[in-house]
C-alpha positions as CSV (number, residue, x, y, z in Angstrom):
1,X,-21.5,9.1,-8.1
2,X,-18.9,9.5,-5.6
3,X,-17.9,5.8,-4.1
4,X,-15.9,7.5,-1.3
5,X,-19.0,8.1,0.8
6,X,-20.3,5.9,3.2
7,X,-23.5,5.7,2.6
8,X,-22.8,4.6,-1.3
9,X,-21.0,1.9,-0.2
10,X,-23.3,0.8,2.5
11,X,-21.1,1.6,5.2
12,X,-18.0,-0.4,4.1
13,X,-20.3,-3.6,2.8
14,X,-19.1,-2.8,-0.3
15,X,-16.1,-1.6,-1.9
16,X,-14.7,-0.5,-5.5
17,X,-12.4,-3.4,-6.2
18,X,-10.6,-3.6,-9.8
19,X,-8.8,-6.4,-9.4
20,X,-8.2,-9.7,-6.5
21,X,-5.3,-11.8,-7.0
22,X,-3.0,-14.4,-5.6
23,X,0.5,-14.0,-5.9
24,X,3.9,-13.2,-3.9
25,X,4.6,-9.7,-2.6
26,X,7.3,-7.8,-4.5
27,X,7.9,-5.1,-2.5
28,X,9.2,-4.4,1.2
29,X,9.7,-6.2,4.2
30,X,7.3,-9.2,3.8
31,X,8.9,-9.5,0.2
32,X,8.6,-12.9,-1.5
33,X,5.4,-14.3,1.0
34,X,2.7,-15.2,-0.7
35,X,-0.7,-13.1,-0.6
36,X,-3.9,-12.4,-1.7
37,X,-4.2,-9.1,-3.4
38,X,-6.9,-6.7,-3.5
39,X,-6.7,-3.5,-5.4
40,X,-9.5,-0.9,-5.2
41,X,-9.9,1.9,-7.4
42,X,-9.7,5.5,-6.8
43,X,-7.1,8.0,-6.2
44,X,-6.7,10.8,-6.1
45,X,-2.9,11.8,-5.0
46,X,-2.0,11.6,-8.4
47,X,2.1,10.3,-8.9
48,X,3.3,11.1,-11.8
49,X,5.3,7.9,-11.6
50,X,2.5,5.9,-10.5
51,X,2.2,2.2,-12.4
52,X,-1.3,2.0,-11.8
53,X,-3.0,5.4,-13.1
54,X,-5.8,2.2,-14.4
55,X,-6.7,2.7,-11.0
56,X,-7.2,6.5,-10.5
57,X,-11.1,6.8,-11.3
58,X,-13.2,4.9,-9.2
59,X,-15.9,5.5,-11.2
60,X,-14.7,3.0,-13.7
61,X,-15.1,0.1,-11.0
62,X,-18.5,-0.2,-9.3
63,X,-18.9,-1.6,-5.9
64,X,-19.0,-5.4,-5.0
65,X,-20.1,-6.8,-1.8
66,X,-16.9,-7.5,0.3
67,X,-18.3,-10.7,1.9
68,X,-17.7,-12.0,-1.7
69,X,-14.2,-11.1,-1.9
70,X,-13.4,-12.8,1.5
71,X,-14.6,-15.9,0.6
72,X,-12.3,-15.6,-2.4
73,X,-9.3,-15.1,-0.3
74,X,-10.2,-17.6,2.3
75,X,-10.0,-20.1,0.0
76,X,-5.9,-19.2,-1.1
77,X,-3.3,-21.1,1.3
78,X,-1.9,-18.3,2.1
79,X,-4.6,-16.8,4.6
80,X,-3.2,-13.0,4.1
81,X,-4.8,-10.4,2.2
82,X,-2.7,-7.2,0.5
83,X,-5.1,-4.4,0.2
84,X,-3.7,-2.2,-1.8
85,X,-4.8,0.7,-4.9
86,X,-5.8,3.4,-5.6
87,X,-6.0,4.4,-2.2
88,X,-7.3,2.1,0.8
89,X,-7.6,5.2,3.3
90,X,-10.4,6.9,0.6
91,X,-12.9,3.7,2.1
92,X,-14.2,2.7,4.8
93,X,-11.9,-1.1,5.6
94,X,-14.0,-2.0,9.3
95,X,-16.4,-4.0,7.8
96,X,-13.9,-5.7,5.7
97,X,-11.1,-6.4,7.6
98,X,-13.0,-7.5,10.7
99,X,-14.4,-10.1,8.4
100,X,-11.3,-11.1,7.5
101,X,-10.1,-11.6,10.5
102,X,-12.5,-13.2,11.7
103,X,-11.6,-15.9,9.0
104,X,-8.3,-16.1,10.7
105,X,-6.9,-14.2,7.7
106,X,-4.0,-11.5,7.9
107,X,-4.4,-8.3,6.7
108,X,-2.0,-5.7,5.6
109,X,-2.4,-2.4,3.5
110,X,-0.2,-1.0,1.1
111,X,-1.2,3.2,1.4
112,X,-0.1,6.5,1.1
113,X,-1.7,7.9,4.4
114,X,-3.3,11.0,2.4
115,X,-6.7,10.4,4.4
116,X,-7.7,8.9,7.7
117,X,-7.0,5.4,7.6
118,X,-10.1,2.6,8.9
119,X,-9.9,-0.7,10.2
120,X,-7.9,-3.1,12.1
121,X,-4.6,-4.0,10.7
122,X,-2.2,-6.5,11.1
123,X,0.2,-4.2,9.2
124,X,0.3,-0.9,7.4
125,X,2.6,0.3,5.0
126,X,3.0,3.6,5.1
127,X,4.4,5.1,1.6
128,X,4.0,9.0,1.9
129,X,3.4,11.0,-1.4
130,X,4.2,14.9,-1.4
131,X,1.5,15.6,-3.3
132,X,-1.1,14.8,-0.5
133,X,1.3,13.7,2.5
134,X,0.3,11.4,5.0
135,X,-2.3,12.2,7.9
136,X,-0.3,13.0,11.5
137,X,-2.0,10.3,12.8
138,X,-1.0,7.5,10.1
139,X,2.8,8.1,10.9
140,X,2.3,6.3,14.0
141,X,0.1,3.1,12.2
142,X,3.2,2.2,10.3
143,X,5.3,-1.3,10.8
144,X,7.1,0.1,7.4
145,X,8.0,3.5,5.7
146,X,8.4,2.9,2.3
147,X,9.5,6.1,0.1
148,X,9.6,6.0,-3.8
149,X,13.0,7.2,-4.8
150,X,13.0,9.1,-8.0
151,X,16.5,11.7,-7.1
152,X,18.9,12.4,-4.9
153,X,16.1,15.0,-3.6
154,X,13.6,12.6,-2.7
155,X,16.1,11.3,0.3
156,X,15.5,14.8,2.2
157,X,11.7,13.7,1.7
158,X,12.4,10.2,3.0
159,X,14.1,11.5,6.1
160,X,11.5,13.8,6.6
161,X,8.9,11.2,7.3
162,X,11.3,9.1,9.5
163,X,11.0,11.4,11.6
164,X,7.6,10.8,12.0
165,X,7.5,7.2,12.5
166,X,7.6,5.1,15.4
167,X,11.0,3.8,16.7
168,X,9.8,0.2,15.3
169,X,9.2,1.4,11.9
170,X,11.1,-0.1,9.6
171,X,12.5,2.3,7.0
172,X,12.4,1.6,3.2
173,X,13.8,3.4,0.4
174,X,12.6,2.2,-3.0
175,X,13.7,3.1,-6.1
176,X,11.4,4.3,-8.6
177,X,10.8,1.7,-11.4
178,X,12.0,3.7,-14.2
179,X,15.0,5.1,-13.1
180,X,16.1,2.5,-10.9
181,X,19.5,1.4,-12.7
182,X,20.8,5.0,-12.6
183,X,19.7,5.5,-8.9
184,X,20.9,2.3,-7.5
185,X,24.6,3.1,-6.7
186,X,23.2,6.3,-5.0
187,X,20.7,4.4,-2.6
188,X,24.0,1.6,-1.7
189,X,25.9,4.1,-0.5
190,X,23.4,6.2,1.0
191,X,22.0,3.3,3.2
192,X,25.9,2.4,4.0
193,X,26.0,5.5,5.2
194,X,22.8,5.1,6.8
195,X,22.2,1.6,8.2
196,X,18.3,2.2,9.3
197,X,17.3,2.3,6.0
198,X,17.1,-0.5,3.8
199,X,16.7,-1.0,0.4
200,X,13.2,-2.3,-1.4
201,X,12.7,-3.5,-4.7
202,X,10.3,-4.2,-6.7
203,X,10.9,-7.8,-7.1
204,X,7.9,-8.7,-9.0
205,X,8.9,-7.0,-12.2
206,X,12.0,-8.7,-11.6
207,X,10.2,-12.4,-11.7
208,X,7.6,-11.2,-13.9
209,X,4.3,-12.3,-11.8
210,X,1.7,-9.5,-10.9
């Protein structure tokens, strides 16, 4: 069964969903706010770095109505929602996020862009993969560009897609988890050097909460 059709999950009414929790975001610019999380599985794009290959085969979480899963995050004090993965853009997110918003919840979406990217968002953040690159038209969704860093190479990648964002976008460069002590002094000075960037960490390793 392939959960990225449509009709499978009843046009959007339900979605593959490993996991829902509450917590603070680690990453980025709305770092350190609280949030509701909600991972879905399935992905495809396939990062060898990625800390959530759990996620990769959909097939492994079967759909659950999403009219559940609001309730669940309309109930946090929060009132935003993280939508993160896997990959969001594999779904179809109208159905969803119009019912969260019409709970007065915020919604933002943590994706790489690899495939056209559905509903209404109160903010996307982009984080391109070169294994499947982000859609043309997902360049100009994003409110933040956030690239992995895993060498000095991966900053010719980074400037690549700033290119391709909006003059609003705000510009992240994070290092990858596992080499991020050796790669540190490289992204300081870089973003000295080039003040639109800024750095992102992951912060929630750092205070050991999901």
């Amino acid at each position: 069964m392939n959960y990225t059709e449509t009709a499978l999950l009843d046009g959007g009414r339900l979605l593959p969903v490993m996991e829902e929790f509450y917590t603070l975001q680690g990453e980025g610019y709305n770092m350190g706010k609280a949030a509701y999380f909600v991972r879905v599985g399935g992905c495809d794009v396939g990062c060898a770095w990625c800390d959530s290959k759990e996620t990769w085969n959909a097939q492994l979480f079967p759909p659950v109505p999403v009219a559940e899963v609001v309730e669940r995050a309309a109930a946090t004090q929060a009132k935003t929602v993280v939508v993160t993965g896997g990959e969001p853009s594999s779904y179809p997110m109208d159905v969803f996020t119009e019912a969260l918003k019409e709970k007065g919840i915020t919604v933002m979406v943590e994706t790489s862009g690899a495939y056209p990217l559905t509903g209404t968002w109160d903010w996307v953040c982009l984080s391109p993969k070169k294994n499947i690159p982000p859609r043309k038209e997902n360049y100009a969704r994003a409110h933040e560009l956030k690239v992995i860093i895993q060498n000095k190479g991966d900053l010719k990648w980074a400037e690549r897609n700033a290119a391709l964002v909006n003059a609003d976008c705000y510009l992240y460069l994070q290092p990858e988890w596992s080499v991020a002590d050796s790669m540190m002094e490289t992204l300081t000075n870089y973003v000295m050097e080039h003040p639109q960037w800024r750095i992102s960490l992951q912060a929630h390793k750092y205070m050991r909460i999901p």
